[in-house]
Structure formats: C-alpha cells, structure tokens
MIMAR-45616 format. One record per residue (C-alpha): chain; residue in three letters; z negated, y negated, x; residue number from 1. Coordinates in Angstrom, 1 decimal, decimal comma, always signed. Layout:
N
- cadena residuo Z Y X num
- A Ala Z Y X NUM
...
This chain:
109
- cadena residuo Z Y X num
- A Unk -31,6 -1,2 +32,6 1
- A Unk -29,5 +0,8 +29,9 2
- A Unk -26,5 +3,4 +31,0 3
- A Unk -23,0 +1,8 +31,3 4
- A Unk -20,7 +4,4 +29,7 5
- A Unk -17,0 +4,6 +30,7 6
- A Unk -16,2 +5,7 +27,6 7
- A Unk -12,9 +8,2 +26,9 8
- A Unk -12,4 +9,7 +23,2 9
- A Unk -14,2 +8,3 +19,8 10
- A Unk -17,1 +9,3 +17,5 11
- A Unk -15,6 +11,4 +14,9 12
- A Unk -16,9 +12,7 +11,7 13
- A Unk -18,8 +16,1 +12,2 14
- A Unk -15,9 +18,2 +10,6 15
- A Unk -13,2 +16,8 +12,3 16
- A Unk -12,7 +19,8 +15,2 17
- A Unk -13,2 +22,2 +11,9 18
- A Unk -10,3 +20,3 +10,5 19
- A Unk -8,3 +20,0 +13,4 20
- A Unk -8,8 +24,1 +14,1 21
- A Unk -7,6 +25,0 +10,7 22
- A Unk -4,2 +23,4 +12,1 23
- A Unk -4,0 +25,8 +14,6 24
- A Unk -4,8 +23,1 +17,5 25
- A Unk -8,3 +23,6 +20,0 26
- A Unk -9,8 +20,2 +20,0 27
- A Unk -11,4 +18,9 +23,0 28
- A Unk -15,4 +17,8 +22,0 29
- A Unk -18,0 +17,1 +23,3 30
- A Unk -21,9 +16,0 +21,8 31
- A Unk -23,1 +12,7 +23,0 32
- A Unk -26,8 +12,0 +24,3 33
- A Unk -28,5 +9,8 +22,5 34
- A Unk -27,6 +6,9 +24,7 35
- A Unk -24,2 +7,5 +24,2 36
- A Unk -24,1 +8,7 +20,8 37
- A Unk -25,9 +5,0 +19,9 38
- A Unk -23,1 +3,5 +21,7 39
- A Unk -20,6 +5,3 +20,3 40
- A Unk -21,7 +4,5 +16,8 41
- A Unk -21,7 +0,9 +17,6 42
- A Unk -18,3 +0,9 +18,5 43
- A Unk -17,2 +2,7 +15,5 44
- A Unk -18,6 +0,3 +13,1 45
- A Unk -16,3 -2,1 +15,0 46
- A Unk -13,8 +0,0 +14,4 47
- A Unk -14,5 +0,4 +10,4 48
- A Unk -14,9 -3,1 +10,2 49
- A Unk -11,4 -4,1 +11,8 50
- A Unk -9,6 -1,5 +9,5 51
- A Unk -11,9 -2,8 +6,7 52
- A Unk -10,4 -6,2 +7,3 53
- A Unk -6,2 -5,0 +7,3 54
- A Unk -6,6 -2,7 +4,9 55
- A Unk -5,7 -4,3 +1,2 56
- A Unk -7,5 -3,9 -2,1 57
- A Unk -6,1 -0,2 -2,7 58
- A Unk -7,0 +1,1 +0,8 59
- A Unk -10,4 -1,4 +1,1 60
- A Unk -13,3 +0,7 -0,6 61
- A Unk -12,9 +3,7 +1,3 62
- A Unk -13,2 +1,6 +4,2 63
- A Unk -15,9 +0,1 +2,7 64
- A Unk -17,7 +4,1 +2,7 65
- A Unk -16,7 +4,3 +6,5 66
- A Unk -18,6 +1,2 +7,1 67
- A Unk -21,9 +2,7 +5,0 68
- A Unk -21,3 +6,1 +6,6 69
- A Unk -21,7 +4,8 +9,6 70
- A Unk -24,5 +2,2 +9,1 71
- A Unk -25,6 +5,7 +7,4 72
- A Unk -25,6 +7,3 +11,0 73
- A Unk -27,3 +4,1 +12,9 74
- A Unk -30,3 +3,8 +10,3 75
- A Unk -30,8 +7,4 +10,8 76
- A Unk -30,5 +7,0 +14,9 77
- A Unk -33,5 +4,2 +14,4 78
- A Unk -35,5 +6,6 +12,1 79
- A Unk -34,0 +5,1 +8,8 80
- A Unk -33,2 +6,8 +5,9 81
- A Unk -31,1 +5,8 +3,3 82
- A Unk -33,7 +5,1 +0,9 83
- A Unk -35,5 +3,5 +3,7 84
- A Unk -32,5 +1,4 +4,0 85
- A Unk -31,9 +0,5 +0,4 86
- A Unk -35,6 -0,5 -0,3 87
- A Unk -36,0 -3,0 +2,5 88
- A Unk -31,4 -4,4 +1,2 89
- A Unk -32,9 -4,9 -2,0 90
- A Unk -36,5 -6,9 -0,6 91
- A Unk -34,1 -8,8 +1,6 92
- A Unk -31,8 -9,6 -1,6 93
- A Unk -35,1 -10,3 -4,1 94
- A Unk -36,4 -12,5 -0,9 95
- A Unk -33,1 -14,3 -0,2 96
- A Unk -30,8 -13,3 -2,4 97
- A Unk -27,0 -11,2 -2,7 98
- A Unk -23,7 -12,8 -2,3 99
- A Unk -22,5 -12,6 -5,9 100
- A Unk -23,1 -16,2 -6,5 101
- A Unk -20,4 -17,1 -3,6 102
- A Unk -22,2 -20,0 -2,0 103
- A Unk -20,8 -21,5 +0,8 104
- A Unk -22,9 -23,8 +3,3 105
- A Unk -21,7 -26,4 +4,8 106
- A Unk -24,5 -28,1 +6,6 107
- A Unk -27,4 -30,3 +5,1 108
- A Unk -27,9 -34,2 +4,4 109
C-alpha cells in the first residue's frame, strides 16, 4: 500500500531558492523522497497542463517546455532518458502514427 502524502508547498524548478535568495528573501525548502518527489511531479504536470490549456498562442509554447521539462523529470524518475524517450515517441508514431493529419474518431460502422 503506497504513502498518502498531505501535501503543503509545490515541486519547483531546481534554481528557484537560488532565485528567490538573490532577492534578499530565505526560502523555505525541502527535498522530497522518492515517493514524494514521484508524486509531486505528477501533480505538477497537472499543473503545466491546466496553464497550458489558459494560456493563448503567445504564452502556449513555453508552457508547452514546462510540460516536456517535467515529463523530462518523470522519464528520468522511471530510469528514462530523453533519448530513451524520443526513440520509443517516434516507434509509437511510425507504429500508429502523429496527430498532424487531425483525424477525429467518431465510432465505427
């Protein structure tokens, strides 16, 4: 049975306290277990993806690099790297194919 986290604070990007010192402010951190931290980035993709989906076509691709920096950080928690990663995108996409077509299914006959 998995660890039920009540979970205060967010994942943030490993430079953030750096940033947030060189504005004269201590930030309160912590490093998560592994447990956690898997959690953590699970919920920050959620995150991505929601501001992903407000943001409009100016503010979208860098929301788009949140989203791959953090699929990024769970490949790389499941032993992934991100050549790993793009080798078995593309054999998915040469097996089933991209989106660029824009097919839309709507049942079968």
């Amino acid at each position: 049975m998995q660890e039920k986290y009540v979970l205060y604070g967010k994942l943030v990007r490993d430079r953030i306290p750096q940033i947030i010192r060189a504005d004269g402010v201590e930030p309160e951190v912590y490093v998560a277990d592994p447990v956690e931290y898997r959690q953590r980035l699970r919920e920050k993709l959620e995150e991505e993806v929601a501001e992903y989906m407000e943001a409009d076509e100016i503010d979208a691709p860098e929301e788009l690099a949140d989203i791959l920096e953090v699929a990024f950080a769970l490949a790389a928690d499941l032993g992934v790297d991100p050549a790993q990663l793009e080798r078995i995108r593309v054999s998915k996409a040469e097996q089933r194919g991209g989106f660029a077509e824009r097919i839309v299914w709507t049942g079968n006959r």
